[in-house]
Each structure stands twice: as C-alpha cells, then as structure tokens.
Residue frames as a rotation matrix with the C-alpha (Angstrom) as fourth column:
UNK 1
0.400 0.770 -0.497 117.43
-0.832 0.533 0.156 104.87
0.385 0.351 0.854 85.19
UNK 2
-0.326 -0.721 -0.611 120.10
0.041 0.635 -0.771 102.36
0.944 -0.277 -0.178 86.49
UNK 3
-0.939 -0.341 0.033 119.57
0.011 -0.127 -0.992 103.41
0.343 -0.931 0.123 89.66
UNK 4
-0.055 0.919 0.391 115.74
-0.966 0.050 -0.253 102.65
-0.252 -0.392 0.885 89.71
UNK 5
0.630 0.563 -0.534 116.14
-0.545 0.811 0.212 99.52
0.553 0.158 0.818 88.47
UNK 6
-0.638 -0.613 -0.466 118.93
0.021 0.591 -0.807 98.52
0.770 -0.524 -0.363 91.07
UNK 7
-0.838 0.225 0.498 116.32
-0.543 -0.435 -0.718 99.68
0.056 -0.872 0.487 93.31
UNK 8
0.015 0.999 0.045 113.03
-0.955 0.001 0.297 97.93
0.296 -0.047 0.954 92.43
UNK 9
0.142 0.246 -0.959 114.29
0.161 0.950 0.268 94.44
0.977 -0.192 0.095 93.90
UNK 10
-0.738 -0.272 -0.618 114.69
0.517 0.361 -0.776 95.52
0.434 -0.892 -0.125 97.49
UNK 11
-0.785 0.565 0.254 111.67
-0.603 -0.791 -0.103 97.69
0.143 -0.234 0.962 97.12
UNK 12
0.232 0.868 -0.439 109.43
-0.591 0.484 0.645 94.61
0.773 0.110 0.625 96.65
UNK 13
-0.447 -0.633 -0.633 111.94
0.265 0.582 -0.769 92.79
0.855 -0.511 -0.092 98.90
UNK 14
-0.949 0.305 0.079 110.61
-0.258 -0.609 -0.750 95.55
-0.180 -0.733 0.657 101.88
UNK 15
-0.614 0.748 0.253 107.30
-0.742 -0.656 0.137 95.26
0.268 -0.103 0.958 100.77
UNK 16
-0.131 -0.026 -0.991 106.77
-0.189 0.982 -0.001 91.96
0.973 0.187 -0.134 100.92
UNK 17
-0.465 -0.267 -0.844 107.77
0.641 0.556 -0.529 91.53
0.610 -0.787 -0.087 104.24
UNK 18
-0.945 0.265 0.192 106.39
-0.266 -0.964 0.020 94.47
0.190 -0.032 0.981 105.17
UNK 19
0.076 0.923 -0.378 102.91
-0.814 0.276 0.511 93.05
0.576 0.269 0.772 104.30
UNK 20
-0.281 -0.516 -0.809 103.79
0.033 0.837 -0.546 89.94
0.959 -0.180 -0.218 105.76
UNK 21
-0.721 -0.573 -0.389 104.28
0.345 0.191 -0.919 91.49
0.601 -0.797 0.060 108.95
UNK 22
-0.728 0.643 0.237 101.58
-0.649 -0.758 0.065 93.85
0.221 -0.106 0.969 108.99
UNK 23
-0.095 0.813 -0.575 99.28
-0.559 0.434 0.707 90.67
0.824 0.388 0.413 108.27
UNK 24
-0.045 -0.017 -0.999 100.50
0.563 0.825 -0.039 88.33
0.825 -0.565 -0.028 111.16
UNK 25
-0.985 -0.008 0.174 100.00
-0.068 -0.902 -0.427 91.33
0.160 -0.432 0.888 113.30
UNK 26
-0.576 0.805 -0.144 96.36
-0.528 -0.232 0.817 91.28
0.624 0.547 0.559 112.07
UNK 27
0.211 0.465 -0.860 96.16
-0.255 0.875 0.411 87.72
0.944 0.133 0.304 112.96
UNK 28
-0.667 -0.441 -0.600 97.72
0.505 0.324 -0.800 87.74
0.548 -0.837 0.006 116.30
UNK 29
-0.937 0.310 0.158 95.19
-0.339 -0.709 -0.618 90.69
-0.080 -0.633 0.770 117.45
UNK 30
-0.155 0.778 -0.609 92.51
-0.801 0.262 0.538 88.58
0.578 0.571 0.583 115.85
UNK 31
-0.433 -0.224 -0.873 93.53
0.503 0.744 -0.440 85.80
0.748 -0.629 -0.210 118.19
UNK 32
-0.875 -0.414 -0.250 93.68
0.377 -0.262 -0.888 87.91
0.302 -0.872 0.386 121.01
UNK 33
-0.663 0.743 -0.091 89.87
-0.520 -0.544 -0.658 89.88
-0.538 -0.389 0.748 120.44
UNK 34
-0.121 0.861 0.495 87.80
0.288 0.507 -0.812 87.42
-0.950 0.044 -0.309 119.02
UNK 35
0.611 0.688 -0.392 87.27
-0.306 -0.251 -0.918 89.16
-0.730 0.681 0.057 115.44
UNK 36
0.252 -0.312 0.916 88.37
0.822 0.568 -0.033 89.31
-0.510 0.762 0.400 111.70
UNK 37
0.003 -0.132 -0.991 90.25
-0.227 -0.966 0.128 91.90
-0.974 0.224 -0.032 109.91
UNK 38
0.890 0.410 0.202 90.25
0.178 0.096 -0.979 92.80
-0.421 0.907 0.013 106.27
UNK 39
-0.096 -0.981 0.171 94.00
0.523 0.097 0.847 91.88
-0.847 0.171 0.504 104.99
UNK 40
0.029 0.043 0.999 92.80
0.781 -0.625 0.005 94.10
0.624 0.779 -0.052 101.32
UNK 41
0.841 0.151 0.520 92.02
-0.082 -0.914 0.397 97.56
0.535 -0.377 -0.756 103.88
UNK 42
0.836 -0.514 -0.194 95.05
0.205 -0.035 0.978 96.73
-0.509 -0.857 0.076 105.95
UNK 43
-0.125 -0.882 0.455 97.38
0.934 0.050 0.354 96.58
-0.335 0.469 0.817 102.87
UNK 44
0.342 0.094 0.935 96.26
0.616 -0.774 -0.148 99.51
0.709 0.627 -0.322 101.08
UNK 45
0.990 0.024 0.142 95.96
-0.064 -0.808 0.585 101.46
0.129 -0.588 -0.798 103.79
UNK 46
0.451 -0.854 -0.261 99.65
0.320 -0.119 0.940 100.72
-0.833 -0.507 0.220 104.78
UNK 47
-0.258 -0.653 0.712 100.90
0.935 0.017 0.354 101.33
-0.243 0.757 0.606 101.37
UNK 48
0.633 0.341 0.695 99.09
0.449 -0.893 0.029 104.77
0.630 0.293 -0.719 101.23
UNK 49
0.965 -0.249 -0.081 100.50
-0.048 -0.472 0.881 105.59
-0.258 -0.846 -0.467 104.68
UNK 50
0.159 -0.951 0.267 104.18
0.545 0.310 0.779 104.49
-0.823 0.021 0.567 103.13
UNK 51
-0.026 -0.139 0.990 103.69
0.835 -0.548 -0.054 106.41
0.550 0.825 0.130 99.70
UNK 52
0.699 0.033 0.714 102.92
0.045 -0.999 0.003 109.84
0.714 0.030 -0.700 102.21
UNK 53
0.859 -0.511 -0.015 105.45
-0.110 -0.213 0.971 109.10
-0.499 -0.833 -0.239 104.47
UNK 54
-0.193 -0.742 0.643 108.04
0.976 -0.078 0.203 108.95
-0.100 0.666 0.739 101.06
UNK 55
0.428 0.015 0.904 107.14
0.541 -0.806 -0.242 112.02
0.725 0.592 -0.353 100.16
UNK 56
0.938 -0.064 0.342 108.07
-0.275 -0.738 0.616 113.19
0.213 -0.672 -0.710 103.38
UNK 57
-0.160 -0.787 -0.596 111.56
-0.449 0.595 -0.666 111.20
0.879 0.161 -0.449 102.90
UNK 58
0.043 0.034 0.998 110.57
-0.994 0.106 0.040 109.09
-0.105 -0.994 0.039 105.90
UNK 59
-0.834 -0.426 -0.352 111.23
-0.542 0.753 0.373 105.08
0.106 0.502 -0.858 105.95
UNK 60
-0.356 0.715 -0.601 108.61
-0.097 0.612 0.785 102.15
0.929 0.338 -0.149 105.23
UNK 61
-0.385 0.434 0.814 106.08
-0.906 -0.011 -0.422 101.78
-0.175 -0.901 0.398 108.42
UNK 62
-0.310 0.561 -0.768 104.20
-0.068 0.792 0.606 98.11
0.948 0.240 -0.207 109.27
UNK 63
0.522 0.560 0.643 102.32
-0.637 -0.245 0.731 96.90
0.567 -0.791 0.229 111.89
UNK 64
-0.653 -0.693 -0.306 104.77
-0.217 0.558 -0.801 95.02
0.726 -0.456 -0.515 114.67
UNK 65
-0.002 0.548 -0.837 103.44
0.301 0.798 0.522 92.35
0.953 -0.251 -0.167 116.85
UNK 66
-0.287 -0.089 -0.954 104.63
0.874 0.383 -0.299 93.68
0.392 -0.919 -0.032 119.85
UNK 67
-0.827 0.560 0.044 103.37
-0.560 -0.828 0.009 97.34
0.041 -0.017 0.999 119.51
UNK 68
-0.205 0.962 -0.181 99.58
-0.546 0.041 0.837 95.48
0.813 0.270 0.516 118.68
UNK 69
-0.303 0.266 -0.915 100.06
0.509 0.857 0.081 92.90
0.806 -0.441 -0.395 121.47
UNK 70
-0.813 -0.071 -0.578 100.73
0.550 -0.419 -0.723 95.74
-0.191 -0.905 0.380 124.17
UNK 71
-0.681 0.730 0.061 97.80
-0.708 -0.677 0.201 97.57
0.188 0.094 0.978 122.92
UNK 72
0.103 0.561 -0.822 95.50
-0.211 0.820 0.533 94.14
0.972 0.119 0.202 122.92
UNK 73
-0.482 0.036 -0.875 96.77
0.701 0.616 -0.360 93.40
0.526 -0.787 -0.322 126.38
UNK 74
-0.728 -0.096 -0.679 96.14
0.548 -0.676 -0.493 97.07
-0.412 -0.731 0.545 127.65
UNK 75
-0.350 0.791 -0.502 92.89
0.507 -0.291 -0.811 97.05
-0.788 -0.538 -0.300 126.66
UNK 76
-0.242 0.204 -0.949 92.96
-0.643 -0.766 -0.001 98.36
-0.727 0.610 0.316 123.03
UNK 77
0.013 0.584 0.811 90.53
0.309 0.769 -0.559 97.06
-0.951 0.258 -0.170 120.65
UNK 78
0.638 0.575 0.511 90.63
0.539 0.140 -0.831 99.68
-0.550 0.806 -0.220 117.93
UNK 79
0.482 -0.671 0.564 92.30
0.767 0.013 -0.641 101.33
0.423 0.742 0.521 115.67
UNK 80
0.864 0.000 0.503 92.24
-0.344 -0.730 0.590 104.51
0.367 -0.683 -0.631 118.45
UNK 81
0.952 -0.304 -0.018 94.25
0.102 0.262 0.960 102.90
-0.287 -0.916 0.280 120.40
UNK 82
0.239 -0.902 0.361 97.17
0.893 0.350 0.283 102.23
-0.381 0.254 0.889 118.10
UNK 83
0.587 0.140 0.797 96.63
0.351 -0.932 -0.095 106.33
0.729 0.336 -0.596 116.94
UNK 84
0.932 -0.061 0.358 96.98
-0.354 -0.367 0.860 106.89
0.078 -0.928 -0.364 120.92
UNK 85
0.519 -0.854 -0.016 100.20
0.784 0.469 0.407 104.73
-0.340 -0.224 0.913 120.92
UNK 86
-0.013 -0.742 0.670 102.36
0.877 -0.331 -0.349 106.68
0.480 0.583 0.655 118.14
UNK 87
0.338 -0.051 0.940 101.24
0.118 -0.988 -0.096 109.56
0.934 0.143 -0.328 119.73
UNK 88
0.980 -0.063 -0.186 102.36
0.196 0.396 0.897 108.59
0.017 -0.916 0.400 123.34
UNK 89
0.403 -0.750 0.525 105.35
0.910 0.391 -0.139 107.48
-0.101 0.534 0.840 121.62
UNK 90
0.505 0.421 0.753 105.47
0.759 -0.631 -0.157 110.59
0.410 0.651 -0.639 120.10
UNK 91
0.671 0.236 0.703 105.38
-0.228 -0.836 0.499 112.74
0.705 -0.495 -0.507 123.01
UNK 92
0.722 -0.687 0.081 107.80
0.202 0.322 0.925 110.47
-0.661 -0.652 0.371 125.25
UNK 93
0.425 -0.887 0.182 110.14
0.887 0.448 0.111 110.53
-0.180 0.114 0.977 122.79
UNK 94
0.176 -0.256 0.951 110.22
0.194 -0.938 -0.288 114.98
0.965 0.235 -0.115 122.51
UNK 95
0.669 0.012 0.743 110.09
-0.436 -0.803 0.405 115.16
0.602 -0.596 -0.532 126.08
UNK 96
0.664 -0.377 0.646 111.70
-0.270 0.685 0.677 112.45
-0.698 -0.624 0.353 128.10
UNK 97
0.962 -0.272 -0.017 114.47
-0.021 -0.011 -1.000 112.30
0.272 0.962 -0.016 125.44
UNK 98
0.220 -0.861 0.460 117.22
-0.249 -0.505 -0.827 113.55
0.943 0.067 -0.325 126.93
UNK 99
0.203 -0.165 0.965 116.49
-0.978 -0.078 0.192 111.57
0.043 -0.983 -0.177 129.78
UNK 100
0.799 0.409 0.442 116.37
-0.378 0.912 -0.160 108.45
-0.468 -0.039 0.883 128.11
UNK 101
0.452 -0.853 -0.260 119.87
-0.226 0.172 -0.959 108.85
0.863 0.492 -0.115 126.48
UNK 102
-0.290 -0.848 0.443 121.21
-0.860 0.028 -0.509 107.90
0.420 -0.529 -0.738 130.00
UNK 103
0.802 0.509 0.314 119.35
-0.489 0.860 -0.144 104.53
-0.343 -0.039 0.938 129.96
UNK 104
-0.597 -0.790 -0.141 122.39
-0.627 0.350 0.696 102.13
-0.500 0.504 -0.704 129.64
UNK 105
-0.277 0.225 -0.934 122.08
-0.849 0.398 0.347 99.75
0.449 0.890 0.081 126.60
UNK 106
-0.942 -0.022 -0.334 122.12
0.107 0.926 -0.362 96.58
0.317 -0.377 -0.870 128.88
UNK 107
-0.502 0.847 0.175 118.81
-0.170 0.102 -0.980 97.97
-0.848 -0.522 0.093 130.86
UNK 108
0.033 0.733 -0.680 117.37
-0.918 -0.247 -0.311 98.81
-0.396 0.634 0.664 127.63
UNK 109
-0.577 -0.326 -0.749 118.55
-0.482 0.876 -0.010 94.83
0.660 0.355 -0.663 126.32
UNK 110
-0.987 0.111 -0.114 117.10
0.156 0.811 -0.563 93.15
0.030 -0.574 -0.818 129.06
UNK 111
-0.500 0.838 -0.219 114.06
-0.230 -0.372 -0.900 94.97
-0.835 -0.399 0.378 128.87
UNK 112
-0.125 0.325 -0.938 113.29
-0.915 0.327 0.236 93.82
0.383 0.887 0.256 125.06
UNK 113
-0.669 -0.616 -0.416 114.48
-0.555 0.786 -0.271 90.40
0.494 0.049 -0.868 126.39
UNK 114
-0.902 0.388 -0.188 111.91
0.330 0.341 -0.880 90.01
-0.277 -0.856 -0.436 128.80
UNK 115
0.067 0.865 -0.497 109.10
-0.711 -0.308 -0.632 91.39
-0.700 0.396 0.595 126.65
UNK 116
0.043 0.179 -0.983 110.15
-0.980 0.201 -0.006 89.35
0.196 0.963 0.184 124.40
UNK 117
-0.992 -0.101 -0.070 110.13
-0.043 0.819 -0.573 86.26
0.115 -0.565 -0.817 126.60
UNK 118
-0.715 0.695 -0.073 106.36
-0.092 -0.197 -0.976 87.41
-0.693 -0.692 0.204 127.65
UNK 119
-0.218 0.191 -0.957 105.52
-0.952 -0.257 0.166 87.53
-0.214 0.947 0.238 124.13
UNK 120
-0.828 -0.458 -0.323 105.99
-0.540 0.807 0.241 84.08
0.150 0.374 -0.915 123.89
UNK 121
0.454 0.798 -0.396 102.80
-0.786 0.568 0.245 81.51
0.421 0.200 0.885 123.25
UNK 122
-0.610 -0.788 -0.087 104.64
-0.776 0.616 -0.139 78.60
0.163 -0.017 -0.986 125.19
UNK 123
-0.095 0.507 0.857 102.18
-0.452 0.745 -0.491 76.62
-0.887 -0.433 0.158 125.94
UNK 124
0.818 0.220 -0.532 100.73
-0.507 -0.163 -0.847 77.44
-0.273 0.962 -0.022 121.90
UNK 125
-0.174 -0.935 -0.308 104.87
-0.985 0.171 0.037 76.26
0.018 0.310 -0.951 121.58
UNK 126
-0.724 -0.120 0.679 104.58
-0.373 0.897 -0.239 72.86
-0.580 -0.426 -0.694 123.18
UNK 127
0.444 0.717 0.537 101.09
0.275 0.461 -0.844 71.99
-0.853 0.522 0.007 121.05
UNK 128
0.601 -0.382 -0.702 103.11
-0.797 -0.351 -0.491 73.03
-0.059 0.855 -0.516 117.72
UNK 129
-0.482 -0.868 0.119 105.18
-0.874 0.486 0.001 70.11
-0.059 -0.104 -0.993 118.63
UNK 130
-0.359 0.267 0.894 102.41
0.198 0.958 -0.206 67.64
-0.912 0.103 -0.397 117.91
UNK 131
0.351 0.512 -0.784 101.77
-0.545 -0.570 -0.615 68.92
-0.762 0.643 0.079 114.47
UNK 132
0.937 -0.274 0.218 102.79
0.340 0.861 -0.378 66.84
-0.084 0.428 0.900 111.24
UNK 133
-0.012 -1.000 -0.014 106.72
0.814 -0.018 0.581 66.53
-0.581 -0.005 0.814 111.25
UNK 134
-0.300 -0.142 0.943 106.92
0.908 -0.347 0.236 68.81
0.294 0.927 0.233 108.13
UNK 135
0.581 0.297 0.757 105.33
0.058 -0.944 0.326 71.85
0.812 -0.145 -0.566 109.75
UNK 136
0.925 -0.296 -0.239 107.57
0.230 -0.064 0.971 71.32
-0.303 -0.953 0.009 112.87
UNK 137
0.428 -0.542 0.723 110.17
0.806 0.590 -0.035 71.12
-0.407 0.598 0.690 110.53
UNK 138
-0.149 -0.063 0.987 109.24
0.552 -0.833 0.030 74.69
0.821 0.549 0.159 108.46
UNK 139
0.945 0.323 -0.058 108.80
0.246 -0.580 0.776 76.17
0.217 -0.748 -0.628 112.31
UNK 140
0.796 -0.598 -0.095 112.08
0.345 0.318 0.883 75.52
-0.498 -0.736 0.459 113.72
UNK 141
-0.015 -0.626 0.779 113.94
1.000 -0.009 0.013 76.04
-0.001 0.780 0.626 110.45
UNK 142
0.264 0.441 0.858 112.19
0.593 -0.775 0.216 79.75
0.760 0.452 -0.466 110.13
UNK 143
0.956 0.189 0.225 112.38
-0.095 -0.526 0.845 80.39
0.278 -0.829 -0.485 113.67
UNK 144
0.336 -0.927 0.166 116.59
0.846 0.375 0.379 79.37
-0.414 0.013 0.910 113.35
UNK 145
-0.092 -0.403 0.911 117.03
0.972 -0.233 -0.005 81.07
0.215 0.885 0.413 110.43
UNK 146
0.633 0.192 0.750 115.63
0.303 -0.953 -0.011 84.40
0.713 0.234 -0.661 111.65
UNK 147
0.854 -0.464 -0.234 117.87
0.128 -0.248 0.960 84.48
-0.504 -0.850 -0.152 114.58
UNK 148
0.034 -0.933 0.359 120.93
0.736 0.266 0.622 83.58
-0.676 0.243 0.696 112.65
UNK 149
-0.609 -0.309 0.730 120.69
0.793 -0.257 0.552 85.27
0.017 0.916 0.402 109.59
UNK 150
-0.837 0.507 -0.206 117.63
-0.500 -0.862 -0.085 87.60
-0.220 0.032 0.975 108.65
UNK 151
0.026 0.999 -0.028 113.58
-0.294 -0.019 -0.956 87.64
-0.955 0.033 0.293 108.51
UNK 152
0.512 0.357 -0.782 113.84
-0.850 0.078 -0.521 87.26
-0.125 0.931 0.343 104.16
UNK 153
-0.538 -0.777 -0.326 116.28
-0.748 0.618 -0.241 84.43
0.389 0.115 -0.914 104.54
UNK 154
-0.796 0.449 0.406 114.10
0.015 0.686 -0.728 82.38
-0.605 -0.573 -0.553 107.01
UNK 155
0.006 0.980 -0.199 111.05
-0.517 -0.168 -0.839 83.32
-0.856 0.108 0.506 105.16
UNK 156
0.110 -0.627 -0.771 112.64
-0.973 0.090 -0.212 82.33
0.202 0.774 -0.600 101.67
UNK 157
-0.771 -0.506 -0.386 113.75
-0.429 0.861 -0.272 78.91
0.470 -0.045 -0.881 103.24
UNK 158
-0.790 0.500 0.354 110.47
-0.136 0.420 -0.897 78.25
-0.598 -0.757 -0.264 105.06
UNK 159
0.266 0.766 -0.586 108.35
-0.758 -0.209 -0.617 78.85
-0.595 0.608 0.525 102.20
UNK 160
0.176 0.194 -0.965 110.22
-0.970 0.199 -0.137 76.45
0.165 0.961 0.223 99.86
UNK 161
-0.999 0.004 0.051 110.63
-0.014 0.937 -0.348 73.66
-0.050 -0.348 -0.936 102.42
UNK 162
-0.179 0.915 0.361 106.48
-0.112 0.345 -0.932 73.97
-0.977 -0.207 0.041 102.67
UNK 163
0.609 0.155 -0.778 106.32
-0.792 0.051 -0.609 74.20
-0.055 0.987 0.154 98.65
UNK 164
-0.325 -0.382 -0.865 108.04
-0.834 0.547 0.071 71.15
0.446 0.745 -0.497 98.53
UNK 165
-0.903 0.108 0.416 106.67
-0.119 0.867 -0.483 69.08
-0.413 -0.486 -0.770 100.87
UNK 166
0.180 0.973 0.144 103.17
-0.304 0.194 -0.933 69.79
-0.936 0.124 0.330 99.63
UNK 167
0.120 0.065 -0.991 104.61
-0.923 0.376 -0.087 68.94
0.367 0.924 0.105 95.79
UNK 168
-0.628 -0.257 -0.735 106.25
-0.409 0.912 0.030 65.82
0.662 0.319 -0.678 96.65
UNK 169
-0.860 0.419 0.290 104.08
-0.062 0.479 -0.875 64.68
-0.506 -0.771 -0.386 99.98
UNK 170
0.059 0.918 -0.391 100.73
-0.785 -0.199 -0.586 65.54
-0.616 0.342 0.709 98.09
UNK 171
0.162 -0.824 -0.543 102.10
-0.942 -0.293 0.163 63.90
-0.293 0.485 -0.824 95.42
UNK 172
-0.830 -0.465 -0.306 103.05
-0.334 0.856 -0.395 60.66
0.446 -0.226 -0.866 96.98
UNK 173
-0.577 0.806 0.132 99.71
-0.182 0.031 -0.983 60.76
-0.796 -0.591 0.129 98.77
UNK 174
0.273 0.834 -0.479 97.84
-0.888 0.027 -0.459 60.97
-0.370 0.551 0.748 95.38
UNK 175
-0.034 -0.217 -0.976 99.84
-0.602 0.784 -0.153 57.58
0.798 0.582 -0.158 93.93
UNK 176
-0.921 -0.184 -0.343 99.27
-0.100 0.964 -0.247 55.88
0.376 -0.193 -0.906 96.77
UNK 177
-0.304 0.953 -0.017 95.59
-0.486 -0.170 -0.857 56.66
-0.819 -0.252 0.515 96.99
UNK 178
0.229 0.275 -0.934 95.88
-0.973 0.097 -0.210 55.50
0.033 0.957 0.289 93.15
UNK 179
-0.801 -0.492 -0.341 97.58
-0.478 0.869 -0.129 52.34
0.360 0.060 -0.931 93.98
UNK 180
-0.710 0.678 0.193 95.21
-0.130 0.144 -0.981 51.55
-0.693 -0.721 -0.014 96.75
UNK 181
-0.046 0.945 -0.324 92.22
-0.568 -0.292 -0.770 51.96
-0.822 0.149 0.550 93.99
C-alpha cells in the first residue's frame, strides 16, 4: 500500500503532462489543417490506449508535435495517417535495426537538431514579441526553463507567473477602473 501511494504523485505528474502534450499537438495540427479537434475524445482515447498498453507492461504514450507535424506536412490529415506512421515506424525499426545501430550518435544529434530548427514558427517567434510584456515574460521563462531543467518545472513556473499576473494585473485594472468611476 506504501508503494501505491508513493506512486500516485508521479502518476498524475505523467498524466498531466501527458495530456498537455497530447493537446498542443491537437492544436498545432489544427493550425496547420484548418479544423477543430475534440480535446474530451483525444483524452480518453489516450488514457484507454495507456490503461491497454499497462497491461501489457508498456510505458505511457502521447501525441508529440513533431511525429503530427511530419504527418501534417506529408500530407496527413487523419487519424490513418498517424496509424500508418507507428506502423512504418514499426517495421523500420524490425528490419533496418541492425543497420541503424551503426548510425553514429552525432549524425543522429544533428539530425533532431535540424528538425528541430525546421520545427520552429520564427516568424510566429518574432510576432510573440509584440504581445503584452507578461506573456513574453511566461514564454521565455517556460521556453528557459525547459531547456535547463525539465518540461514540469517550466510548466509549474509558467503557470504561476500567468496566475499571478492575472490576480494582481486584473486586480489593479479593476481599482483603477474603480478610481476612474
């Protein structure tokens, strides 16, 4: 019994983010094809797909921006596509296995590096930079913090710099709307 309840804060800890990620996923392919997904069918479903992949002792699954972008850029719209990935995946990684253990680590580095350079929204970057101070503020911090440290740290500190500005800015906005009257 100890040993579920040492367990049930990094289980929500996972899910959380988890969800999280799965969602801005959602929202980034939503960007990308014009539509609207349903963030209630996306959770469940992932949390079914994580309860049968426990049973199979296998580890939490989410959806990852850069798996949905490369499907979005190459032309996948539905859920097919992202079926067709894992199974790609799948299949490259039973057959072409033993060739890919002689990929040095540096090729395989630079190659993230450069997807993950392409990934970037820079223009999107540069307009984020006229936004109100305070959201530039909870960007930069988040987008620090996850480099340095970790994804629940940044998230954790970005969330309660925006939960305070909106107490005290709101706040200060509503007494000096009262003064004013």
């Amino acid at each position: 019994m100890d040993k579920i309840i040492q367990l049930i804060q990094p289980a929500i800890t996972i899910a959380v983010l988890a969800s999280i990620e799965s969602l801005l996923s959602c929202v980034v392919a939503d960007k990308m094809i014009d539509d609207k997904h349903d963030s209630n069918s996306e959770l469940v479903a992932q949390g079914f797909g994580n309860i049968a992949s426990a049973l199979f002792g296998g580890i939490p699954a989410t959806g990852a921006i850069a798996r949905t972008a490369a499907n979005v850029r190459n032309g996948g719209t539905s859920p097919i596509s992202g079926i067709i990935h894992a199974i790609t995946l799948l299949l490259i990684m039973i057959l072409l296995m033993p060739l890919a253990k002689m990929i040095p680590m540096t090729v395989l580095s630079a190659i993230l590096i450069i997807v993950s350079y392409n990934m970037g929204e820079w223009k999107e970057m540069k307009e984020m930079m006229n936004l109100p101070k305070i959201d530039v503020i909870v960007l930069l911090a988040t987008f620090i913090l996850t480099i340095v440290f970790d994804l629940v740290v940044a998230i954790i500190v970005g969330m309660s710099i925006h939960l305070i500005s909106v107490l005290f800015i709101n706040n200060s906005d509503d007494n000096a709307t009262e003064e004013v009257a």
